[in-house]
NUKE-588803 format. One record per residue: residue in one letter; y negated, z, x of N, C-alpha, C in turn. Coordinates in nm, 3 decimals. Example, Ala and Ser with C-alpha at 12.3 -4.5 7.8 and 13.67 -1.06 7.14 Angstrom:
! NUKE-588803
code,n_py,n_pz,n_px,ca_py,ca_pz,ca_px,c_py,c_pz,c_px
A,0.569,0.780,1.319,0.450,0.780,1.230,0.330,0.780,1.320
S,0.225,0.708,1.285,0.106,0.714,1.367,-0.003,0.787,1.290
This chain:
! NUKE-588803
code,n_py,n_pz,n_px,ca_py,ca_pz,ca_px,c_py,c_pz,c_px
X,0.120,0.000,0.082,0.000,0.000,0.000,-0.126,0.000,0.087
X,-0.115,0.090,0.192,-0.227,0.049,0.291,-0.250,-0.062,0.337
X,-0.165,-0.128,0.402,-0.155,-0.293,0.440,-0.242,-0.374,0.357
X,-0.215,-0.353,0.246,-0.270,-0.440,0.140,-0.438,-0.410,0.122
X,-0.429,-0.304,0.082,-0.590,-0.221,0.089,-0.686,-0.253,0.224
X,-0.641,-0.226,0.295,-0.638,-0.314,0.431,-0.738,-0.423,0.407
X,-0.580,-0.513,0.397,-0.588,-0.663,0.412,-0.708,-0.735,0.299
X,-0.757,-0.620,0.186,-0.821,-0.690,0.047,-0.969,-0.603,0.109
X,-0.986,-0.517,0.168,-1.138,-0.495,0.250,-1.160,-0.651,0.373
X,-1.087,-0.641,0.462,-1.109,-0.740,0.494,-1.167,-0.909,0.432
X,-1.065,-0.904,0.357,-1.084,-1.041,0.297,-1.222,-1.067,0.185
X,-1.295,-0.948,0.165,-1.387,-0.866,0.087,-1.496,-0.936,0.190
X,-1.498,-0.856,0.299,-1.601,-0.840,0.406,-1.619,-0.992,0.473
X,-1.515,-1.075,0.481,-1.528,-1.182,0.517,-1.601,-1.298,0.400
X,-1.556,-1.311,0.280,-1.610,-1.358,0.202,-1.768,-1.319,0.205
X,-1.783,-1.245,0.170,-1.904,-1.157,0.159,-1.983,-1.216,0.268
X,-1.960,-1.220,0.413,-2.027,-1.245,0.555,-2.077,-1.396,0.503
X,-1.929,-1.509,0.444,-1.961,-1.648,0.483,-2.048,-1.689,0.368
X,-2.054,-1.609,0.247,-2.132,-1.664,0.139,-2.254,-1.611,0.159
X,-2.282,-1.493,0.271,-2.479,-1.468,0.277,-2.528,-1.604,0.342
X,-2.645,-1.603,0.282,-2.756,-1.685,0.351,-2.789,-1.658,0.473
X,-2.798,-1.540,0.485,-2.834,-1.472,0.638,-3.007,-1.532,0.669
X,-3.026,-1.457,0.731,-3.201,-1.446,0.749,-3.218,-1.545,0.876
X,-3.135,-1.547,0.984,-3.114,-1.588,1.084,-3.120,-1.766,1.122
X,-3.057,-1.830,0.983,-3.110,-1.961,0.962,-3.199,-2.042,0.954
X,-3.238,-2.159,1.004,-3.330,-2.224,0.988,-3.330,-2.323,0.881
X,-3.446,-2.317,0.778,-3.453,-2.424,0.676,-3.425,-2.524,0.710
X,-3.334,-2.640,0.656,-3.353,-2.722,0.654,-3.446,-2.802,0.570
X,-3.522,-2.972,0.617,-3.577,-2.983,0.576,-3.508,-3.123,0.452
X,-3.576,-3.158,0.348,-3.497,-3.231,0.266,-3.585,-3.375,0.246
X,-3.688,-3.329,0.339,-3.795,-3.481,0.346,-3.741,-3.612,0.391
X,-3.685,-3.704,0.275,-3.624,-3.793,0.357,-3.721,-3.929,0.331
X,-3.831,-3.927,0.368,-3.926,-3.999,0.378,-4.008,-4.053,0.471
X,-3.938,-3.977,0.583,-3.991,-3.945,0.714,-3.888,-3.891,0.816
X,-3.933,-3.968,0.979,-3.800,-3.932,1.079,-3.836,-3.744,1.065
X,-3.760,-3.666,1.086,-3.779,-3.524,1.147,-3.682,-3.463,1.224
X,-3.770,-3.388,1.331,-3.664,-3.348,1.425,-3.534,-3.232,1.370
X,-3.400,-3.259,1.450,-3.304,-3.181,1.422,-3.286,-3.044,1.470
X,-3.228,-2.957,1.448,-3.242,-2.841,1.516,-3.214,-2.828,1.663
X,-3.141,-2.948,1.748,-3.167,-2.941,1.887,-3.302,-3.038,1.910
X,-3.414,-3.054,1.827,-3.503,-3.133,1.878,-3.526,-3.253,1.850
X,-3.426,-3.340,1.849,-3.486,-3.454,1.835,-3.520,-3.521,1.763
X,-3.661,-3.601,1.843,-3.800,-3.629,1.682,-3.679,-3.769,1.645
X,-3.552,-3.829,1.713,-3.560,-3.969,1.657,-3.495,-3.935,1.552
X,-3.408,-3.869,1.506,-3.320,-3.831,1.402,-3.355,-3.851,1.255
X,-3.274,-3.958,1.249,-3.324,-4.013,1.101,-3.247,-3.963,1.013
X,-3.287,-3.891,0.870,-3.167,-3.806,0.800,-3.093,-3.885,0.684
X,-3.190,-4.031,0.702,-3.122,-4.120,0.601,-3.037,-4.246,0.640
X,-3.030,-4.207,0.794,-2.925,-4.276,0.857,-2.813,-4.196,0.904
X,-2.860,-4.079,0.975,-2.750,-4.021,0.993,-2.736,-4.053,1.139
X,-2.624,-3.958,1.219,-2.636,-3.993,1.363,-2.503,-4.064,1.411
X,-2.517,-4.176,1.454,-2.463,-4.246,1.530,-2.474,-4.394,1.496
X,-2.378,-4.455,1.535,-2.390,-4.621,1.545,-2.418,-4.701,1.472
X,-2.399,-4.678,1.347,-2.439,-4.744,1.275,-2.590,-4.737,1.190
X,-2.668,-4.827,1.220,-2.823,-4.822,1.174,-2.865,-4.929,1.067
X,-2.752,-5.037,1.072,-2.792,-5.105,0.910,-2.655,-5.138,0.886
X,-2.605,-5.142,0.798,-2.500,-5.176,0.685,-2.557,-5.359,0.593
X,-2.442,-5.433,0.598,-2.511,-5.493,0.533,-2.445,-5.491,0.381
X,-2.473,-5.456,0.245,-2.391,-5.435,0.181,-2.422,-5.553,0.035
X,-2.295,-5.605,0.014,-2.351,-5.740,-0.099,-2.318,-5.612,-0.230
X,-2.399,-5.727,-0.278,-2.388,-5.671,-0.467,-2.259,-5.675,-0.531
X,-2.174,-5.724,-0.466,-2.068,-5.775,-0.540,-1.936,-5.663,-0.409
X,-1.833,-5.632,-0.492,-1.735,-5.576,-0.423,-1.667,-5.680,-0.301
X,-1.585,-5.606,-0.199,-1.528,-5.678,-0.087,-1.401,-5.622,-0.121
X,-1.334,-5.688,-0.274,-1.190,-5.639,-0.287,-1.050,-5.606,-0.173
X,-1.058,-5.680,-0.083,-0.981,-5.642,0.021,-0.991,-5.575,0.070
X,-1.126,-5.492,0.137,-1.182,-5.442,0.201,-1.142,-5.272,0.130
X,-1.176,-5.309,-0.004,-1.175,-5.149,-0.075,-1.032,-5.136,-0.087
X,-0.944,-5.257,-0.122,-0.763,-5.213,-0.100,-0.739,-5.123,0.042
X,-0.791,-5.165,0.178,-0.776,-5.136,0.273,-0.818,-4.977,0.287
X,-0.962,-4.960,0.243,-0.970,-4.857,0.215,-0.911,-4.743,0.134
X,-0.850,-4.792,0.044,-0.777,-4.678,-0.069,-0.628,-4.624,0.022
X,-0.584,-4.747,0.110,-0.451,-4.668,0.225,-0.490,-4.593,0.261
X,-0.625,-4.587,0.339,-0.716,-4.488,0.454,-0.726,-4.365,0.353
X,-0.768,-4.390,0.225,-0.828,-4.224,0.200,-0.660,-4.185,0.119
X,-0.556,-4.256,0.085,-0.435,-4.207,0.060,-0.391,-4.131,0.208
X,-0.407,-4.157,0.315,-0.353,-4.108,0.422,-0.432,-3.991,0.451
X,-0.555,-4.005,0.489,-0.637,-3.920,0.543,-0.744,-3.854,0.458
X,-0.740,-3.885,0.344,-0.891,-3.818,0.270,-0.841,-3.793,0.163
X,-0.761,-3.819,0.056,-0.735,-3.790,-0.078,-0.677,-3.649,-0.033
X,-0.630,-3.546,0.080,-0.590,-3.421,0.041,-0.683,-3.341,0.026
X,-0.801,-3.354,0.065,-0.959,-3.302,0.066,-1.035,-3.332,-0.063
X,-1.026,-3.451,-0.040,-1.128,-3.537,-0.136,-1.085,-3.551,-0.263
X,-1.144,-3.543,-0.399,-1.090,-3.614,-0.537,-1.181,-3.726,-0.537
X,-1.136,-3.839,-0.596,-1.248,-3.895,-0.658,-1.319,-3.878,-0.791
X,-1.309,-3.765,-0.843,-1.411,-3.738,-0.943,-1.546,-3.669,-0.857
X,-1.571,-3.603,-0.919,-1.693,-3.498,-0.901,-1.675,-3.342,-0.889
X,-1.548,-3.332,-0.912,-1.504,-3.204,-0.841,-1.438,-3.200,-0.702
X,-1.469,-3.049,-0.656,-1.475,-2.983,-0.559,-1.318,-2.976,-0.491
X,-1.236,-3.047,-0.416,-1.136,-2.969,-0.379,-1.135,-2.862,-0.271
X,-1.128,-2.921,-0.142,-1.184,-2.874,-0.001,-1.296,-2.935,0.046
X,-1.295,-3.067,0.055,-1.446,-3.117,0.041,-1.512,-3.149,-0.095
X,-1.637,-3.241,-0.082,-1.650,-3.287,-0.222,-1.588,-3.381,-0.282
X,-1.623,-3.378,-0.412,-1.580,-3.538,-0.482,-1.656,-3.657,-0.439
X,-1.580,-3.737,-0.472,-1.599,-3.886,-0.414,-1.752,-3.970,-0.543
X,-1.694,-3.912,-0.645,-1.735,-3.947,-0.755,-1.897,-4.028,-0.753
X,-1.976,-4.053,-0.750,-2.118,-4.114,-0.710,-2.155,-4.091,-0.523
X,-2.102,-4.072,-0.477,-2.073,-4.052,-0.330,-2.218,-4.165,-0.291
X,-2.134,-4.267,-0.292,-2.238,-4.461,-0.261,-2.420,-4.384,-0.323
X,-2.432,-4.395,-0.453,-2.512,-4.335,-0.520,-2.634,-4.195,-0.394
X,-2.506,-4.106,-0.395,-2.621,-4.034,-0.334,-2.634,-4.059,-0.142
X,-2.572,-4.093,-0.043,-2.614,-4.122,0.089,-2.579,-4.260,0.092
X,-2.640,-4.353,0.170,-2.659,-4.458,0.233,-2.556,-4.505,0.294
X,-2.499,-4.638,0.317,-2.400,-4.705,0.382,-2.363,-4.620,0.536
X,-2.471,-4.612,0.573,-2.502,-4.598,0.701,-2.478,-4.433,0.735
X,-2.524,-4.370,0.686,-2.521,-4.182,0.625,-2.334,-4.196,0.647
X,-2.260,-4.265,0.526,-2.126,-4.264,0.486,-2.069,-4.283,0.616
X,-2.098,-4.391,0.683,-2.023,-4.417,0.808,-2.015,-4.351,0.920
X,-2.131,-4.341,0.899,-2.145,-4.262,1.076,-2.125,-4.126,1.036
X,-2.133,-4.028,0.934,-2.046,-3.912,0.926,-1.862,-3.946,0.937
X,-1.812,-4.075,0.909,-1.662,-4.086,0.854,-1.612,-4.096,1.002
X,-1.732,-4.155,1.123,-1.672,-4.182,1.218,-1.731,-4.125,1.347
X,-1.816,-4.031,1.335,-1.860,-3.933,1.404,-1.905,-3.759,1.310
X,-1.819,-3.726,1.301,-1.817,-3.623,1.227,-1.871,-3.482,1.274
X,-1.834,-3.443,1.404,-1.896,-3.316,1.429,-2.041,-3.348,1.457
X,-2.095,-3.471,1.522,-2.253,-3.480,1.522,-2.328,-3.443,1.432
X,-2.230,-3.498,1.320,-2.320,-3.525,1.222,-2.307,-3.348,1.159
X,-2.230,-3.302,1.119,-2.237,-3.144,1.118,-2.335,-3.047,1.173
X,-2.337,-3.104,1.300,-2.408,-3.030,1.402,-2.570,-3.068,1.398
X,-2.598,-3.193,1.338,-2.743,-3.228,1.339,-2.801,-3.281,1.220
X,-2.743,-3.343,1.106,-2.784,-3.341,0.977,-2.804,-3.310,0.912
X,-2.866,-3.246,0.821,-2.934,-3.179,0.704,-2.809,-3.154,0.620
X,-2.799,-3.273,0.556,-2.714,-3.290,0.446,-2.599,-3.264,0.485
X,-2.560,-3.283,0.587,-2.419,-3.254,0.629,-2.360,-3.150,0.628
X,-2.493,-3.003,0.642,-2.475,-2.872,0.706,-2.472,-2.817,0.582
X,-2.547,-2.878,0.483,-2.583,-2.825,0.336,-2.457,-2.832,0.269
X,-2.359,-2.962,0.319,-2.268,-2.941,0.208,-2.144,-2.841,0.327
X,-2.175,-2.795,0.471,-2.051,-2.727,0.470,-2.096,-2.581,0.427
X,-2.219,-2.568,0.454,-2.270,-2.442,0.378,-2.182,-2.432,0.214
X,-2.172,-2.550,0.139,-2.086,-2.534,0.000,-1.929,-2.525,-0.003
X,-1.915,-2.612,0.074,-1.760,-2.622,0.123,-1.708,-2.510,0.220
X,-1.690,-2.473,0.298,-1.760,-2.357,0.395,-1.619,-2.399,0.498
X,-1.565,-2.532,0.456,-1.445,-2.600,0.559,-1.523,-2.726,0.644
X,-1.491,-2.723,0.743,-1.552,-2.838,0.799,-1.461,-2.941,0.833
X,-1.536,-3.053,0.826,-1.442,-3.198,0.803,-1.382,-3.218,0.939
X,-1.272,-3.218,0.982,-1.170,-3.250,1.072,-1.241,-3.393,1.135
X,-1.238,-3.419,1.233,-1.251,-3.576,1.310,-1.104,-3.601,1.262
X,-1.168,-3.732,1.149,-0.997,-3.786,1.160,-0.993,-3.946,1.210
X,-1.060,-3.943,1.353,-1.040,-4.062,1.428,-1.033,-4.197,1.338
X,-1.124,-4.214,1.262,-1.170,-4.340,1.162,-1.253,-4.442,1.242
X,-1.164,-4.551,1.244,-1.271,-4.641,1.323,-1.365,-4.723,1.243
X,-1.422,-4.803,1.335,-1.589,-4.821,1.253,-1.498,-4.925,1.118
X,-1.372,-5.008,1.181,-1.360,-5.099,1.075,-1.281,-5.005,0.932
X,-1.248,-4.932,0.963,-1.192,-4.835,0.855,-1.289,-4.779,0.761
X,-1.396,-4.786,0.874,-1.492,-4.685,0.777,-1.574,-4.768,0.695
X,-1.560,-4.884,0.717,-1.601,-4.936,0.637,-1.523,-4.968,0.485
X,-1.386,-5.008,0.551,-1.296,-5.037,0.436,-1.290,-4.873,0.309
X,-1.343,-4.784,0.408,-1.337,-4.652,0.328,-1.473,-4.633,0.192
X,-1.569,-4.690,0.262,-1.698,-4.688,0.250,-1.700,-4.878,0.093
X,-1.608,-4.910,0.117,-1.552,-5.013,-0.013,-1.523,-4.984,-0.121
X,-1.426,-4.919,-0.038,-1.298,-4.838,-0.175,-1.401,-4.665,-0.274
X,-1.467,-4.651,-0.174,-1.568,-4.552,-0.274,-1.703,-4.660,-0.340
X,-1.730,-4.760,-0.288,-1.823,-4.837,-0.346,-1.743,-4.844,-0.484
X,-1.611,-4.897,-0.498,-1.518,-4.918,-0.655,-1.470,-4.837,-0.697
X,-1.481,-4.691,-0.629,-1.469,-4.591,-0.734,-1.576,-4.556,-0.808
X,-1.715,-4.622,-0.769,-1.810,-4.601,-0.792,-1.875,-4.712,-0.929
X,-1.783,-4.806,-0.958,-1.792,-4.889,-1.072,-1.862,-5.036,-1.025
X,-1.863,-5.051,-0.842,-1.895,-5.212,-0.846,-1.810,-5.243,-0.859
X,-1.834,-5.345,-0.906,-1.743,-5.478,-0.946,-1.760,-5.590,-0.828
C-alpha cells in the first residue's frame, strides 16, 4: 500500500511540475507578420517558414494523387500511431485542417528537421507545451515529406 501511495504522490508532483507555466519562460511571440528573433537570437528566423530547407513550396490547386497515395504509406508507417486524422488529440495533434493552419514550408521542414524546429519555433514549442511528447526525428526525407504533406493536403478535402 505504500508503494502505491508512493508511486500516486509522485505521479501527482510530476504532472503538476509539467502542466505549470512556470514564471521562468519566455513569451513567445505569435506575430507572424514579421521575421522575429528566436530564443537563441536569430533575427533571420522566419516563423512562417519555419527552420530549415525548405523556403518555397510550390503547391498547385489541384491534388498530386500519387504523391498523397505515397504519402498515406509514410503516415501508415510512421505517423498514424501519433497522429489521427481528425481533430483530435492522440499523442500528437490531429491531422484534421493541418494544410489550413501552417504553410507547405512550416509542414516540411518540421517533418524533416524536427528537433530545430522544437528548439526554435514558436508554434512548434506551443504545441509541445500541449502535447507535452515531443516528436521523434523519424528520418523523413525531403521527398517523403512532401508525399506526406499531399496525403494531408486530401485529408484536407483537395481534390
Amino acid at each position: 500500500m505504500k508503494k502505491i501511495i508512493v508511486f500516486m504522490s509522485i505521479s501527482v508532483v510530476t504532472i503538476l511540475y509539467a502542466c505549470s507555466g512556470g514564471n521562468n519562460k519566455s513569451e513567445a511571440t505569435t506575430d507572424t507578420s514579421s521575421t522575429v528573433a528566436a530564443d537563441n537570437g536569430n533575427p533571420s528566423y522566419d516563423p512562417n517558414r519555419g527552420e530549415g530547407k525548405f523556403t518555397k513550396v510550390d503547391v498547385s490547386s489541384t491534388l498530386d494523387a500519387a504523391k498523397a497515395e505515397a504519402g498515406s504509406k509514410i503516415y501508415n508507417v510512421k505517423c498514424g500511431a501519433c497522429h489521427k486524422l481528425t481533430d483530435e488529440k492522440l499523442v500528437g495533434p490531429g491531422w484534421k485542417g493541418v494544410t489550413h493552419r501552417h504553410t507547405a514550408e512550416w509542414i516540411m521542414n518540421f517533418a524533416t528537421n524536427t528537433d530545430d524546429m522544437i528548439n526554435k519555433d514558436p508554434k512548434a514549442q506551443a504545441m509541445l507545451e500541449i502535447c507535452l511528447v515531443r516528436m521523434p526525428n523519424q528520418n523523413i526525407s525531403d521527398d517523403d515529406a512532401r508525399n506526406v504533406y499531399e496525403f494531408m493536403r486530401k485529408n484536407d478535402g483537395v481534390k
